[in-house]
C-alpha positions in Angstrom: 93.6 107.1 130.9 92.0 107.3 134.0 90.9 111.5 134.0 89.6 110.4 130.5 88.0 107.5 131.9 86.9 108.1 135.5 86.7 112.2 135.3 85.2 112.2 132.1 87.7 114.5 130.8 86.9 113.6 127.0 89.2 116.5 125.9 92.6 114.3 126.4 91.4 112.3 123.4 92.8 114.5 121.6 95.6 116.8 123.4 98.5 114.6 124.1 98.6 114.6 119.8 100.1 118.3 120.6 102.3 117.2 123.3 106.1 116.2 123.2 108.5 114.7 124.9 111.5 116.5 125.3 113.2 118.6 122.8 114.5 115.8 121.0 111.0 114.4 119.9 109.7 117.7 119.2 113.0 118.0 116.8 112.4 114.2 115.2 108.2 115.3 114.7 109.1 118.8 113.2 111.6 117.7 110.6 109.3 114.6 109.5 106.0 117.5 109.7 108.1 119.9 107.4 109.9 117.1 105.0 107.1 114.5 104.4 103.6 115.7 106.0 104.2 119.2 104.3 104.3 117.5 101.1 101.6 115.6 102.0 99.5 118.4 102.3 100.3 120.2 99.4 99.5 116.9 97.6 96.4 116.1 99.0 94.8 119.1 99.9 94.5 120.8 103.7 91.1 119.6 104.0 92.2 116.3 103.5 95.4 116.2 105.1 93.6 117.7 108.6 91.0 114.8 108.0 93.4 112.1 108.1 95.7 113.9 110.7 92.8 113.9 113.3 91.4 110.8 112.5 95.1 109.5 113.0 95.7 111.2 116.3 92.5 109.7 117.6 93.1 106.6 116.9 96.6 106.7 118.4 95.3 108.0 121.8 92.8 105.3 121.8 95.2 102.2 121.3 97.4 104.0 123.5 95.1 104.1 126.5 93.3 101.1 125.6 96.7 99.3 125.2 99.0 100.8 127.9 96.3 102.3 130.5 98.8 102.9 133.2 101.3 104.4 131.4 101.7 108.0 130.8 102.4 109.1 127.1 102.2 111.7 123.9 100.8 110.8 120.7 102.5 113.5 118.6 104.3 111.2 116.5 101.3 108.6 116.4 99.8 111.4 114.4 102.3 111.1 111.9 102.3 107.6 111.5 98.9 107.8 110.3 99.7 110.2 107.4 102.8 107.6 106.4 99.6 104.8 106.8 97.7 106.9 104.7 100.2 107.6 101.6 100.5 104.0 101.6 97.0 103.4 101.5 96.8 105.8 98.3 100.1 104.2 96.4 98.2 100.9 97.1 94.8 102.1 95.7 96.3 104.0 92.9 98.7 101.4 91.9 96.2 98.0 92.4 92.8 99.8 90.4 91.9 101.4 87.4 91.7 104.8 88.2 88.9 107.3 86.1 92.0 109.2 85.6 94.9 108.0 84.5 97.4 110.9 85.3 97.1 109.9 88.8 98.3 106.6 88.3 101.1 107.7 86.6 102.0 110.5 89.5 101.5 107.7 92.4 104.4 105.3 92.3 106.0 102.8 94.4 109.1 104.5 94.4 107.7 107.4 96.4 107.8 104.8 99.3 111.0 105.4 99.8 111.5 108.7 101.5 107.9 107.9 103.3 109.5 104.6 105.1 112.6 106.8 105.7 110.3 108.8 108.0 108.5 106.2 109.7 111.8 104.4 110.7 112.9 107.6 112.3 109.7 108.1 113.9 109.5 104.6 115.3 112.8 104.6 117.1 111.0 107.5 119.4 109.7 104.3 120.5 112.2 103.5 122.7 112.5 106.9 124.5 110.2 107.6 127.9 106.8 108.5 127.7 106.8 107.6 123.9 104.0 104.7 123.8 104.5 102.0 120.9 101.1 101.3 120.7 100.0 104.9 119.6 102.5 104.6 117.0 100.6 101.5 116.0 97.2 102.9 116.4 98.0 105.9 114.7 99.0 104.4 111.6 96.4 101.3 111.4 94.2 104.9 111.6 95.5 106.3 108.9 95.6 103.7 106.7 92.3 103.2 107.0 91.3 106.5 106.5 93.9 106.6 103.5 91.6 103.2 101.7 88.4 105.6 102.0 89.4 109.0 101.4 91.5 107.8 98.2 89.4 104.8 96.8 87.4 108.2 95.3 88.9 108.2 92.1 88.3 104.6 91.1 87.0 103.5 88.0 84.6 100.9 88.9 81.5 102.0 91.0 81.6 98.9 92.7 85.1 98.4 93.2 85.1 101.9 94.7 82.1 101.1 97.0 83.8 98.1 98.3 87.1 99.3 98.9 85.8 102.8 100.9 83.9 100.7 102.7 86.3 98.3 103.4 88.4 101.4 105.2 85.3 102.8 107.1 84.3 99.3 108.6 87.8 98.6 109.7 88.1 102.4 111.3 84.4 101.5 112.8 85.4 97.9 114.3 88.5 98.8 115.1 87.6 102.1 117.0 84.6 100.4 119.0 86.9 97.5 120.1 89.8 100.4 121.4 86.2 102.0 123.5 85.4 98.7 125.0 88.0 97.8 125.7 89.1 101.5 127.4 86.1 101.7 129.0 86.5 98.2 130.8 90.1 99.0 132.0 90.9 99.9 135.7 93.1 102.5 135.1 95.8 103.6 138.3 94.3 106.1 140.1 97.5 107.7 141.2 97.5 108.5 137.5 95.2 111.0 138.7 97.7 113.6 139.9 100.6 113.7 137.4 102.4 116.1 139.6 102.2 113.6 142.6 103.2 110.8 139.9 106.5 112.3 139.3 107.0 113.2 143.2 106.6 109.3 143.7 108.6 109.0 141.0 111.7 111.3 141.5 111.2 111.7 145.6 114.7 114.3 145.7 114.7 117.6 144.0 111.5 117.4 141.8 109.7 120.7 141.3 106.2 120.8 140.0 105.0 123.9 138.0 101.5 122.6 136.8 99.1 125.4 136.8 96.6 122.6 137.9 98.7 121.6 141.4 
């Protein structure tokens, strides 16, 4: 938070989504990425799928730092949050309105929640593990399930009942990100935050190595 905020280093909004924690979270993310998000993708469509995936990820970093602005975390698994968000999103859409094709109603069921909340109880227990931030988790998914009302309100019957609805996701993602920016942009973040290699020398002051190309 505070290199985004102070240093201007905008890029971090979006690289702790390809960071892990440890070989165990990078284990938890893969099997959820090759079980549920890969069928998410063939479902939906890459173009879609990376839509949502960013849009996700974003948001996660953003109600992580905003949330938790002296902590350090990842946001890998908030990104996956947001495509569980956003599958509910489209069995809600597909299941609540008259869609222009019917086939798609019949493909989109309730049941498929199953295996989704499967993964998104194994993701959230990541939650409890170091340098794993709650709040991302949250962020990620509000993010996707937002993006999830818009990008799948498309195949609504009603013109107006479409309108509504993919507008009802793109105000929330547009209030709800502009709140995350005030209020990151109004937080004092620790400034020994700075130095992450001198963060973990405070931290662990016996037999702590740092390899950083930045040091």
């Amino acid at each position: 938070t505070y290199l985004m905020v102070e240093e201007r280093q905008y890029f971090r909004i979006i690289t702790p989504v390809l960071l892990h924690v440890g070989f165990f979270h990078l284990l938890i993310n893969s099997y959820c990425q090759l079980e549920t998000c890969a069928y998410f993708e063939r479902e939906w469509g890459s173009c879609r799928w990376l839509t949502i995936y960013l849009i996700s990820g974003v948001g996660s970093v953003l109600a992580a730092c905003a949330v938790d602005p002296d902590l350090i975390g990842v946001s890998s698994s908030g990104a996956l949050m947001g495509m569980i968000g956003a599958k509910i999103a489209q069995v809600i859409t597909w299941s609540c309105f008259e869609l222009r094709n019917s086939l798609l109603k019949q493909s989109t069921r309730l049941d498929q929640l199953s295996g989704v909340m499967c993964s998104a109880a194994m993701i959230s227990l990541l939650s409890f593990f170091t340098y794993i931030d709650f709040s991302g988790h949250i962020g990620g998914f509000v993010s996707g399930f937002l993006a999830g009302i818009m990008i799948f309100s498309k195949p609504i019957a009603s013109r107006r009942s479409r309108a509504l609805w993919a507008s009802t996701g793109f105000l929330g993602m547009v209030v709800g990100g502009s709140i995350l920016i005030i209020m990151l942009l109004r937080t004092e973040a620790d400034e020994e935050l700075g130095d992450a290699c001198q963060y973990f020398r405070n931290l662990f002051p016996e037999g702590y190595n740092c390899d950083c190309v930045w040091d």
